[in-house]
DOKEFI-356804 format. One record per residue: x, y, z of N, C-alpha, C, O in turn. Coordinates in pm, whole numbers, plus 50000, padded with zeros to 5 digits. Layout:
// DOKEFI-356804
XYZXYZXYZXYZ
...
// end
This chain:
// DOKEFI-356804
940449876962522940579862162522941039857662385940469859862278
941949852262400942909844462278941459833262236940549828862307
941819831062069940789821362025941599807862061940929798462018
942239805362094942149790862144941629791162255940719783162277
942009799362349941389802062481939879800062494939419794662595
939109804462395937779803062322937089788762330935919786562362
938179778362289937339766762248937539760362397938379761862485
936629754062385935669744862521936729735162529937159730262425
937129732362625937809717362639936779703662650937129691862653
935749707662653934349698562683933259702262634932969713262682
932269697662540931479702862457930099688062398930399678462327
929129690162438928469679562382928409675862257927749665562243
928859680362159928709676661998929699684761974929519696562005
931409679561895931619688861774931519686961683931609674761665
931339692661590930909695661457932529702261354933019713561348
932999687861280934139692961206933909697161100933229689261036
934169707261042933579714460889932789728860945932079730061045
933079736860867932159753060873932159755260743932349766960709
931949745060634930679747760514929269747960580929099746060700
927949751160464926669750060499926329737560562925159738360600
926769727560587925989715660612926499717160819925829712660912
927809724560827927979724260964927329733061038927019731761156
927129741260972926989756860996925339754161023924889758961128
924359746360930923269741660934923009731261081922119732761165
924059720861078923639715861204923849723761311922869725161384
925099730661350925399737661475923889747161479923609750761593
923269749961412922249760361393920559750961485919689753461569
920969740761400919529731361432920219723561592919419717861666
921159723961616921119718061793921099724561861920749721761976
921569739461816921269750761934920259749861975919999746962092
918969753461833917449755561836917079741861916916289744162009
917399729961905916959720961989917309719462135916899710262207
918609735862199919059734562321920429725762325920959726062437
921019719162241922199711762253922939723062271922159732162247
924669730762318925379733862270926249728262209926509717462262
927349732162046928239723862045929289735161973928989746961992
929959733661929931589735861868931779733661731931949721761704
931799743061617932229738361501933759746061486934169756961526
934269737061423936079738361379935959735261237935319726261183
936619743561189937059744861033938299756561020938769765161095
938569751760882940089758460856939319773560823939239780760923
938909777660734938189788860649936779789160605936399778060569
935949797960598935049798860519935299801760383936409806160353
934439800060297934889799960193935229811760138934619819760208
935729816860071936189832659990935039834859920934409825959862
934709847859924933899860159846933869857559697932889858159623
935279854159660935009852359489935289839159446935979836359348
934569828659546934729812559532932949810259513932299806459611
932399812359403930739811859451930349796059446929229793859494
930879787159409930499772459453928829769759406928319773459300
928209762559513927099763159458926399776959472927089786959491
924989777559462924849789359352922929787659349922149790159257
922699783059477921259785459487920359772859605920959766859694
919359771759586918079765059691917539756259586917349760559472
917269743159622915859734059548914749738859693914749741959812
913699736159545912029737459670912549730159792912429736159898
913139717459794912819709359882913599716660042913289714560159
914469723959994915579730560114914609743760134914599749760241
913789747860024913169759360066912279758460167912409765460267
911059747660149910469740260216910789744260389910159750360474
912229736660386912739735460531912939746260549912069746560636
913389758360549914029773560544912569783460596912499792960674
911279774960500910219781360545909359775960669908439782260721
909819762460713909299757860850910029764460956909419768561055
911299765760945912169770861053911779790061033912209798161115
911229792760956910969809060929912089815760908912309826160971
912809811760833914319817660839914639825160675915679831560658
913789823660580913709826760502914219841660471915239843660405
913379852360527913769857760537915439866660550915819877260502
915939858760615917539858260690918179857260543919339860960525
917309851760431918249853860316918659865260261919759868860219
917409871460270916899890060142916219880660044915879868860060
916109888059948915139882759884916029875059755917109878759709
915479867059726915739855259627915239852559520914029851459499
916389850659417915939857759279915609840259224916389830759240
914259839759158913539822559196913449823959025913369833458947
913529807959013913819803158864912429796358789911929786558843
912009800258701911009793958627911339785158585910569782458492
912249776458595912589761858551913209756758582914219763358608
913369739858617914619729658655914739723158529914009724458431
915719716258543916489703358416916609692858484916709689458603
916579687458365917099673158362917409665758272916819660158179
919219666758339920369664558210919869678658109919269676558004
920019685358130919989699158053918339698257991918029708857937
917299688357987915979684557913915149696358044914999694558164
914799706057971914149720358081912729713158119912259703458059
912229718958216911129716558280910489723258379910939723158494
908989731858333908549743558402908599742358571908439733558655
908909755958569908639755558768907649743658845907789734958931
906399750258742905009746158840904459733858748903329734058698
905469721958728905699708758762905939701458891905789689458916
906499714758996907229707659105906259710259240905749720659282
906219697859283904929695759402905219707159547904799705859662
905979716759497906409726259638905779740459538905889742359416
905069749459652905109760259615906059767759621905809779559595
907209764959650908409772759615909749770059495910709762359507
909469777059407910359773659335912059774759335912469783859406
913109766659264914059769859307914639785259267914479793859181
915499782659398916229799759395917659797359332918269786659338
918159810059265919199810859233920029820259236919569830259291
921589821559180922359829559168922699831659304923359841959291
922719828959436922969829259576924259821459610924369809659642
924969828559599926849823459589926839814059724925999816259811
927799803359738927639797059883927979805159978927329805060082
929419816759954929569820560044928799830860123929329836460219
927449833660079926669843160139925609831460235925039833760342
925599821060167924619812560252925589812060345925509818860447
926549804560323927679801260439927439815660602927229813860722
927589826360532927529839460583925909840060664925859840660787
925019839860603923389832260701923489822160810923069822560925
924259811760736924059805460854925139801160944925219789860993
926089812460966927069812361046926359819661136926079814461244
925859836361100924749844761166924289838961235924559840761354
923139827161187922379820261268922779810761382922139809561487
924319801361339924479797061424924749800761562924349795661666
925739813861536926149824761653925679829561753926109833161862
923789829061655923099837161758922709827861859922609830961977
922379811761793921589807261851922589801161992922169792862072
923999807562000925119803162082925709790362059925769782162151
926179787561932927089778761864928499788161885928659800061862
929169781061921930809779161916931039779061768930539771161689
931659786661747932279788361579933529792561536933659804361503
934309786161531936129789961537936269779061413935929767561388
937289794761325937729790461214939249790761265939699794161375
940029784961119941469790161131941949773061223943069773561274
941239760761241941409747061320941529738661176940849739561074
942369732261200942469715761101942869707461239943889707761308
941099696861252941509683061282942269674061222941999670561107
943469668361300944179658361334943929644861331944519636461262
942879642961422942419629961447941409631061574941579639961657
940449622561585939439614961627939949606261730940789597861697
939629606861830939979590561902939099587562036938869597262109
938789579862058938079574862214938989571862305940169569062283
938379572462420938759578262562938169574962672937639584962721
938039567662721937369569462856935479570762828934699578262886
935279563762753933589562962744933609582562693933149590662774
933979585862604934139604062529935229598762429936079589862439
934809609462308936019609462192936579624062248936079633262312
937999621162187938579633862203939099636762065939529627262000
939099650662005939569651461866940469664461916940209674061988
941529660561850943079668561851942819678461722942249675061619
943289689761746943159702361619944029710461630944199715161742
944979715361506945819723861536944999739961485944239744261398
945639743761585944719761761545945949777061512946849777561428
945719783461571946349795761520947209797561675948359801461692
946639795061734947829789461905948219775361963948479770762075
948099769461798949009760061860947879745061870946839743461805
948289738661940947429723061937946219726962021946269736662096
945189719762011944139717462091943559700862101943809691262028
942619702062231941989686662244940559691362291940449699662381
939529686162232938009690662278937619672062305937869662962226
937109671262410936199663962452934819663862403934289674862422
934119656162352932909653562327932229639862334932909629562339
930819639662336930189632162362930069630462211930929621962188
929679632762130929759629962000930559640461895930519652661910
931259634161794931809639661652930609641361549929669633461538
930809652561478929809649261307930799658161230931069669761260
931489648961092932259648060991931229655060913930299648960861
931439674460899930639675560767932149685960721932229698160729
933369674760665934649681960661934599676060464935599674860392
933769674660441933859672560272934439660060247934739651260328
934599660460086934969647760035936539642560108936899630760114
937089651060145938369643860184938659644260326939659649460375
937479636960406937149639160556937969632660637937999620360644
938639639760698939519633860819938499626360919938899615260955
937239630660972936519623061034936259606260954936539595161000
935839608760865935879597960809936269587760773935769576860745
937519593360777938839584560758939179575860939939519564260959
938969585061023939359580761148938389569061181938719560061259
937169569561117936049561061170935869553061057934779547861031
937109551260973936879537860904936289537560808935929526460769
935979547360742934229546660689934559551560516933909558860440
935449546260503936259549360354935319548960305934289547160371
935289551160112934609542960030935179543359879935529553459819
935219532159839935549535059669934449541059576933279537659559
935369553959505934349561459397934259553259256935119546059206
932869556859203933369550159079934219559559005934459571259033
934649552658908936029555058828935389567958714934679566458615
935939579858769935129589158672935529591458504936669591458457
934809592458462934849590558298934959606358214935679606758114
934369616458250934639631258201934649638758378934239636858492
935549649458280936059658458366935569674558266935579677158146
935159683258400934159693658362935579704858454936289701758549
935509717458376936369730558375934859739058459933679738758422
935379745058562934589752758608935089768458644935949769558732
934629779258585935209794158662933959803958659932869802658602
934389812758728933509825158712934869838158636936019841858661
933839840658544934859853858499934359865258472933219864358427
934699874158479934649893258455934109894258328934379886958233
933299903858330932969913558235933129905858084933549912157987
932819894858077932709884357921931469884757856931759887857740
929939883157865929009883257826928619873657745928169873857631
928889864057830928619847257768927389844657722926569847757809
926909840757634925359837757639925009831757799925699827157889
923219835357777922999829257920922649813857862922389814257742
922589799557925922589788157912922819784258020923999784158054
922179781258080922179778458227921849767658254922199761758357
920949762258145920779743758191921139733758114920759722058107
922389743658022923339737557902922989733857804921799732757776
924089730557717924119730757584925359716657567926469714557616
924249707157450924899696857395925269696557293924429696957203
926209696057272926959695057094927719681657106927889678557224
928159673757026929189666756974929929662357012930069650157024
930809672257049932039676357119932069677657297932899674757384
931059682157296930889681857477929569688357524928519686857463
929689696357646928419705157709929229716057739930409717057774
928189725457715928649735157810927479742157880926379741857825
927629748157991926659757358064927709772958079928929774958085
926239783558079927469792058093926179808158088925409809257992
926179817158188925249827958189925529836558287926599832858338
925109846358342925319856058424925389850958576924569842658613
926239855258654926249850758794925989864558867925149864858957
926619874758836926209890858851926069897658743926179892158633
925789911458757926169922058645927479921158583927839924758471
928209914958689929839918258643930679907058577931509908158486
930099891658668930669882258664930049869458529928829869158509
930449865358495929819848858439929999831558474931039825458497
929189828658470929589814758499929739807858393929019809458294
930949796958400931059788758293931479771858344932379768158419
930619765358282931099753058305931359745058187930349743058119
932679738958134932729732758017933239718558004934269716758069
932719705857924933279694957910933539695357828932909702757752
934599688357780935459681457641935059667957691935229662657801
934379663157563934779648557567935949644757499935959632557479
936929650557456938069645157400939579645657452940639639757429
938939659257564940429659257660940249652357726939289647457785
941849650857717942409646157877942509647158038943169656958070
942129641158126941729651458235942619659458321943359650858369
942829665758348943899672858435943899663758515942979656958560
945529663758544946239656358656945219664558786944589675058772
945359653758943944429663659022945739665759103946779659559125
944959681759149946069692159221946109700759072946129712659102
946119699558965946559710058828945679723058832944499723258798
946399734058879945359745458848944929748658752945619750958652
943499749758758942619755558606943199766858559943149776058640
943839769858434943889777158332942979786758256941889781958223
943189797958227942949804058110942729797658002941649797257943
944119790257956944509783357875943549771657826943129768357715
943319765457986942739751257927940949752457920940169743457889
940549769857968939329769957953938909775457837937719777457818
939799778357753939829784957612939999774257546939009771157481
941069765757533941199754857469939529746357450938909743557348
939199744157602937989732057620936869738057550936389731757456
936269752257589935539756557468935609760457327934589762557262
936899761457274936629762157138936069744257114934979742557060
936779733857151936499720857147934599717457139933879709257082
934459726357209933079723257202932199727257198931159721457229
932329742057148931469748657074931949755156953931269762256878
933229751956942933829759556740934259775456794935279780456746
933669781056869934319794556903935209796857015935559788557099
935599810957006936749811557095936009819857224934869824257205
936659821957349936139825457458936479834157480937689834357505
935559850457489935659859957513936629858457621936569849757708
937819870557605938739872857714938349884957821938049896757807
938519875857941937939883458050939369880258222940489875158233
938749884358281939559879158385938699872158515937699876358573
939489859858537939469846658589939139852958765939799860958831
938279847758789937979851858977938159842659013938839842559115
937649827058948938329820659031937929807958979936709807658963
938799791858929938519780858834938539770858921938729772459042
938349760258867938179745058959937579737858843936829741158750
938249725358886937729711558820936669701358905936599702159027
935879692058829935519683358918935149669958791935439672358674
934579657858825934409648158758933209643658814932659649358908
932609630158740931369623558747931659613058847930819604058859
932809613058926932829599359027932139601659144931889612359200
931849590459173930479591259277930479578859396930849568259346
930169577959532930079568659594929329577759763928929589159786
929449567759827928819571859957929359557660040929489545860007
929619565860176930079561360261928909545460342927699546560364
929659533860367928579522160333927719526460509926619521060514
928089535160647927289541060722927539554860700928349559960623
926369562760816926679572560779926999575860968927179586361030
926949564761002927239563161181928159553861228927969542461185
929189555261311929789542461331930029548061491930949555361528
929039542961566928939545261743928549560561763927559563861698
929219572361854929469582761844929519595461714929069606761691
930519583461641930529592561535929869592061421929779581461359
929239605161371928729604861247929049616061129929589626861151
928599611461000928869618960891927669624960821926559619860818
927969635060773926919642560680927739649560572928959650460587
927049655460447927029661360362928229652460246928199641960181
929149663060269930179657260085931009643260182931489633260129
931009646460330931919635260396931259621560425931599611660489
929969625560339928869609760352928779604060170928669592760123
928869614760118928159608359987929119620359878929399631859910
929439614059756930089620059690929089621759529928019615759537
929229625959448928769628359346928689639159190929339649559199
928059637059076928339648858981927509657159043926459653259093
927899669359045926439678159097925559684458974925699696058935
924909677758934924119681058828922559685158879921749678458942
922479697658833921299703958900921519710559017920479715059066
922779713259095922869722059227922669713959340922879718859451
922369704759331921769691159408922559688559574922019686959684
923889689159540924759686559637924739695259777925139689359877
924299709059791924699716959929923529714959950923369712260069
922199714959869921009714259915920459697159979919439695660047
921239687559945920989672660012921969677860165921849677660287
922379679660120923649683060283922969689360363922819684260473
922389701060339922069710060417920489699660474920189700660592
919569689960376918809683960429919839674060529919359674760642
920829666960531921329655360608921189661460731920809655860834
921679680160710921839681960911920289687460924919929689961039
919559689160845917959690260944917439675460965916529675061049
917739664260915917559652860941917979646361076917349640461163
919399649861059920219647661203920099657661308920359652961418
919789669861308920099678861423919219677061536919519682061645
917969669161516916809668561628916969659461650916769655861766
917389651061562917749628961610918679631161737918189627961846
919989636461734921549641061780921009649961915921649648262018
919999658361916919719665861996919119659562147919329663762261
918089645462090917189640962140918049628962189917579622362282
919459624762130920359615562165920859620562303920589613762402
921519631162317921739640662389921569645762528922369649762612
919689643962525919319653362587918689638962695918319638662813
918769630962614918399617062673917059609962677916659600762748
916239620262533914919612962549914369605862387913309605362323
915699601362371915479597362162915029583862263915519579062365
913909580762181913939565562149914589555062059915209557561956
914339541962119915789533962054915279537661879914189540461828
916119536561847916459534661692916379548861649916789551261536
915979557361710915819570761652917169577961565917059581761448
918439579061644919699585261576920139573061496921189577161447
919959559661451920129554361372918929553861298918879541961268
918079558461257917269562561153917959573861107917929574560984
918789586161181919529593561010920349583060940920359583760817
921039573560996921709567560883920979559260781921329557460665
919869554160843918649544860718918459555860639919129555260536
917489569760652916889577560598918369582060490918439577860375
918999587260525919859596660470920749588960395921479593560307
920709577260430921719567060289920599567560180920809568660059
919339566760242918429563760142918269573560046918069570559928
918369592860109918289601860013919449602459919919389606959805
920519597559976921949596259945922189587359777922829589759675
921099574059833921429563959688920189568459591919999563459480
919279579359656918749582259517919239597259443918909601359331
919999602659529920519610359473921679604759389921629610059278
922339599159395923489590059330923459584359174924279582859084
921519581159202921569573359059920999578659044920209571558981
920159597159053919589606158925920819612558877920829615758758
922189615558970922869622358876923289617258827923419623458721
923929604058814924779597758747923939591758608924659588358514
922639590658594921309591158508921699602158417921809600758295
921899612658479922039628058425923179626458365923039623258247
924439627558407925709620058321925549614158218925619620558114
925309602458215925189595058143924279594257982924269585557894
923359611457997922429617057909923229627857887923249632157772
924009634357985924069649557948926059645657919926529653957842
926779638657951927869640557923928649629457833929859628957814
927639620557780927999612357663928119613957535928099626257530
928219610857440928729610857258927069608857222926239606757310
926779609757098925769604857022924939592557020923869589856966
925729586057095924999575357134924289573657239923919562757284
924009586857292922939585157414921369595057347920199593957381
922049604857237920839611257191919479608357156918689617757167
919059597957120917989592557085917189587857232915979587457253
918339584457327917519582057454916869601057485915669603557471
917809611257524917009624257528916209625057435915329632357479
915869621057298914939625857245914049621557301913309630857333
913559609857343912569602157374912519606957552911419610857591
913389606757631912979618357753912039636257695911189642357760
912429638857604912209652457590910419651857555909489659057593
910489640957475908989636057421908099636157558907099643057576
908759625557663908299618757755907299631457918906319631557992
908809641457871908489652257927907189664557927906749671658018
906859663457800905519670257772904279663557830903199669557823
904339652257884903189647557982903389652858082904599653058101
902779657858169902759667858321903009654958416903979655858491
902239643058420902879631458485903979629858458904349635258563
905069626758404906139623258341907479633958410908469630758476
906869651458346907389657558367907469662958543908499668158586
906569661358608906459661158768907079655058786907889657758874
907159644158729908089632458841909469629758820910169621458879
909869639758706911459644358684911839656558761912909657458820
910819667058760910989678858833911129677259005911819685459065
910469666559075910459662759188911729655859228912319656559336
912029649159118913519640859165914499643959173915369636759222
914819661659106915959664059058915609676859194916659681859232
914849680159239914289691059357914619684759468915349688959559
913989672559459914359662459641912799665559686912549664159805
911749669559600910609665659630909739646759625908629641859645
910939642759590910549629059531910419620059646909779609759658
911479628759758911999619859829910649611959969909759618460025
910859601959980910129598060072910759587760144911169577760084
910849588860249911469579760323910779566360372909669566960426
911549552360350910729542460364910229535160542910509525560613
909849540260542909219540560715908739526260737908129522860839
909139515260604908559499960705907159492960683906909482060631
906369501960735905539500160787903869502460695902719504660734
904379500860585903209505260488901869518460485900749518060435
902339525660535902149536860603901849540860451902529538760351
900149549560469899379560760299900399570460361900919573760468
900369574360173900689590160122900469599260292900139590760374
900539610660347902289616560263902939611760362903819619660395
902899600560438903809597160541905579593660478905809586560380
906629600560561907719591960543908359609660425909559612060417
907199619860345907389628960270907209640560360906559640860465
908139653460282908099666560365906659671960366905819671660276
906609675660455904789680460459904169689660356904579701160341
903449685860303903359691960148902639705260183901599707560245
903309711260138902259727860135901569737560055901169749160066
901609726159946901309740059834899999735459823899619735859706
899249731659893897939733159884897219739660064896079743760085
898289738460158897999739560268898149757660330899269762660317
897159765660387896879775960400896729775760549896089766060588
897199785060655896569787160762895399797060795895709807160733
894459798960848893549808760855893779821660852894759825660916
893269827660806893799839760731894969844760675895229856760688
896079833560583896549836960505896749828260376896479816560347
897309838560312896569837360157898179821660090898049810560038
899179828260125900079819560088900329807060196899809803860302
901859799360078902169788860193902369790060361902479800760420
902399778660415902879786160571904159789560561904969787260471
904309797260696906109799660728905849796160877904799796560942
907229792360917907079790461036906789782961143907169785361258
905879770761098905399762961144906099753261245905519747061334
907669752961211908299745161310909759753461288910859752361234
908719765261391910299773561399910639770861505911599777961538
910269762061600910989758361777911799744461763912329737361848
911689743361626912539724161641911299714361739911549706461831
910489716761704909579710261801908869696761707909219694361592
907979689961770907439682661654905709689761674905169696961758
905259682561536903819695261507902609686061499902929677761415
901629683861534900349680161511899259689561414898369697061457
899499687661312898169696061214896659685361269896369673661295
896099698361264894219686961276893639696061186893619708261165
893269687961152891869693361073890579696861049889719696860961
890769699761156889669701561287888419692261304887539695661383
888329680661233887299672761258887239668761338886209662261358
888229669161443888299660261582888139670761674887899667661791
888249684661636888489692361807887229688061891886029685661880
888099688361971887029687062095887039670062094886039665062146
887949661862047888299651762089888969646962200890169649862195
888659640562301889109639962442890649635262431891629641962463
890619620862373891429616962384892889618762315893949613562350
892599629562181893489638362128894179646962230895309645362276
893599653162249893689663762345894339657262489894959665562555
894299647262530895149637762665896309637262624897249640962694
896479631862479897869630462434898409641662359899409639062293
898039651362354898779665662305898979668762463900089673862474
898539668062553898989672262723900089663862777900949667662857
899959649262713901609638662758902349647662701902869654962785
902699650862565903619651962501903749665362489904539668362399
903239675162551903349687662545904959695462529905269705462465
905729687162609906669688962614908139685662435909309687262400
907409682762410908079679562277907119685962139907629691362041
905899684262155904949683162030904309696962029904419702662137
903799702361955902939715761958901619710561857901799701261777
900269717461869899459712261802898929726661732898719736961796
898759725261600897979735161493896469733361440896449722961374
895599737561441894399732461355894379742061190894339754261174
894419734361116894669735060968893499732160888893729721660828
892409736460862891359732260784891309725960705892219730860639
890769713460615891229709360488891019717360351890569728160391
891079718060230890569719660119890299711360006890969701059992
889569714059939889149704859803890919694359749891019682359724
891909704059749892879698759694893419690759803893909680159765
893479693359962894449689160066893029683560110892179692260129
892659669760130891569661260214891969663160337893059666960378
890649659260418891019661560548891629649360626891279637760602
892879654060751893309644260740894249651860890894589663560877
894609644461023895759649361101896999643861050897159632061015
897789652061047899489650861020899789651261134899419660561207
900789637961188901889642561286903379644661173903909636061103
903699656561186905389661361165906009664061274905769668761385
907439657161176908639655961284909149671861204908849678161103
910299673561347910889687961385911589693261217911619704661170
912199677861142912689684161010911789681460870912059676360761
910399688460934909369685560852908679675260751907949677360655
909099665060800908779650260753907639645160844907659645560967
906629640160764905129639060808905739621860855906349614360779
905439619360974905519605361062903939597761101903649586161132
903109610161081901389596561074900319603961014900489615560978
899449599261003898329603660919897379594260997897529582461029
896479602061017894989598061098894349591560962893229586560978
894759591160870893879579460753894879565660744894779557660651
895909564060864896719554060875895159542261004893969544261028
896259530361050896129524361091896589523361244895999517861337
897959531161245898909531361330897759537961488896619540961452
897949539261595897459548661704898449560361696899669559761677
897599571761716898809581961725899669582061821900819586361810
899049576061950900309570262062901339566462053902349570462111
901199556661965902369549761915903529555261851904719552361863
902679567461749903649570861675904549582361790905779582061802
903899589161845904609600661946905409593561983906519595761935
905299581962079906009572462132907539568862027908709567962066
907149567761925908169558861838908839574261806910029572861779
908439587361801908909596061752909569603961855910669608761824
909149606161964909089614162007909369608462192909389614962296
909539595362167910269589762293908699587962386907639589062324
908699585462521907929584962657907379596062659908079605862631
905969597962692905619607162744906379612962846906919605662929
906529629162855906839633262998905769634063097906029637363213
// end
């Protein structure tokens, strides 16, 4: 069978893009039973390593779905930054610290695996055309390796990057701000760069720059005094030798180039991240500096956000407002991601006249309050979603685990919502509660229930979590838990 022959002429969801953020949703609608279709031109190349690791907060999710594993093992960092100002691991409210050195294209490579298995449609070697409606269905036109195609769907999701043809079709432009420095990025051979990994400020500019393998190095360098490359200008030898003597006085070990790229501090996000049918996620929703690794790991959260909303759209049992809550929630992770990096910029890629503000961050940082609540923001542990409704702690936040243990084991959980399901923790003060127990039997069909003991650090307390591990009630609320299943989780069956 010829690969055009392959693609579905009819398909409940496609999915444009086969970076991590598509590759992530096609993965999370399988697990929810959707099938759908992802189209993309290429995966990325072997010696393109892009981003380059996990925040807790994606680990988090990786360890509800139990998929962790599916990585190998992961070489984990005793520290995050901010704006290059370091800050210990175990500041950050996740027992997992971030991972690193994990090239994209091996994640890409996981969760293509995963999508495959879970019977996702996955055809590379397609550039969409265009988007258009039809007859109550969009149809999106793609040219492939035989020629034109047309897939029918009930819904589109744009995770085709910053320069999204979905996006564009659905209107959903946006102006970036006007970027001010421009950063040289490569990996190169056998150089032996110092390691500096959460950079270095001089005068003249930043640079970051340390081991990516045994073999390879990473380097990232600003000039504040150059000029920016015209865009489309391929990165140089030349201009990455030039930019670091500029800003560090020395010259740059000669090595050979695997592979360079530019990028800048302009930043914006799309004003929905839904317009009817169609929706957007990852670089084709929100643009930004990626300071801190920040960027594949918010994406890869947009499609566990969306993949159970989209699923439950689908399947025909979302309640109203449900698939328009990813666009509330996810603009919301979107504009605070926006203004920590551009925060970060504005400390880490300015002249002397921002120094006295880092000194006084660096000060600020030696308080463990202070410093948590930089380490959380720059992780995506910060994040909490505003649910309305004045709803206590940890509602609206990923279900916190680093104090939470299941019976007889010693570490965090894994696993806990490896069915895409939604989860009831108790704490066992209620078992043998009737009327708990009536409504874990309505909802059986969607919800699964755990009993979780409390501890001195974790009070006792029932969590309802949703499928992308975001806690939706707390039995020290007000709310009925009826309600919330209901609001979450649609009608009883």
């Amino acid at each position: 069978m010829s690969d055009q022959q392959s693609i579905p002429a009819e398909i409940p969801v496609l999915i444009v893009g086969m970076g991590p953020t598509g590759l992530m949703l096609a993965s999370e609608l399988q697990l929810c039973g959707v099938d759908c279709l992802v189209l993309g031109t290429a995966a990325t190349p072997e010696w393109e390593s892009r981003a380059l690791g996990f925040t807790p907060s994606t680990l988090e999710i990786f360890a509800h779905r139990d998929m962790l594993g599916e990585f190998g093992p992961l070489e984990l960092s005793h520290a995050v930054h901010f704006a290059g100002i370091v800050i210990p691991a175990d500041r950050i409210s996740s027992p997992h610290p971030s991972a690193m050195r994990f090239p994209q294209y091996r994640t890409e490579a996981v969760l293509r695996g995963r999508a495959t298995r879970l019977g996702a449609a996955v055809r590379p070697g397609y550039t969409v055309r265009e988007v258009r409606e039809l007859e109550g269905a969009l149809e999106t036109a793609a040219e492939g390796p035989g020629g034109p195609v047309i897939v029918r769907s009930r819904y589109v999701v744009g995770c085709d990057g910053a320069h999204s043809t979905v996006r564009k079709t659905a209107g959903l432009e946006f102006p970036l701000t006007p970027p001010d420095v421009q950063m040289l990025l490569a990996d190169i051979e056998h150089v032996g760069l110092p390691n500096n990994r959460f950079g270095k400020k001089t005068p003249h500019g930043m640079v970051m720059s340390g081991p990516l393998t045994d073999t390879v190095d990473r380097l990232i360098v600003c000039d504040f005094r150059a000029e920016p490359l015209e865009r489309g200008t391929r990165v140089e030898a030349k201009h990455l030798a030039q930019a670091y003597r500029n800003v560090t006085g020395e010259d740059l070990p000669a090595g050979k180039i695997r592979w360079a790229s530019s990028f800048n501090d302009a930043s914006g996000m799309a004003p929905s991240f839904r317009k009817g049918n169609i929706l957007l996620a990852g670089d084709a929703a929100h643009i930004h500096l990626p300071a801190g690794g920040q960027g594949m790991n918010v994406s890869l959260q947009d499609a566990a956000n969306l993949g159970w909303k989209l699923a439950a759209a689908v399947q025909g049992w979302a309640p109203e407002g449900l698939l328009d809550s990813y666009d509330t929630e996810r603009r919301q992770a979107a504009a605070e991601l926006l203004a920590n990096t551009r925060a970060q910029g504005q400390l880490f890629l300015r002249g002397a006249e921002v120094d006295p503000v880092r000194a006084l961050l660096q000060r600020l940082f030696t308080l463990p309050e202070a410093a948590s609540l930089a380490a959380d923001e720059v992780t995506g542990m910060a994040l909490r979603y505003d649910t309305g409704d004045g709803a206590p702690e940890p509602v609206g936040r990923l279900l916190p685990t680093r104090h939470l243990r299941l019976p007889g084991e010693d570490g965090p959980p894994h696993g806990l919502l490896r069915e895409g399901r939604g989860l009831l923790l108790r704490s066992g003060k209620d078992v043998g509660n009737d009327d708990t127990d009536a409504l874990l039997r309505r909802w059986k069909a969607r919800v699964d229930a755990r009993t979780v003991p409390g501890t001195d650090e974790r009070p006792d307390a029932d969590l309802l979590v949703r499928p992308d591990g975001h806690v939706a009630w707390t039995s020290h609320g007000t709310e009925p838990l009826s309600d919330a299943l209901t609001r979450w989780f649609g009608s009883a069956g």
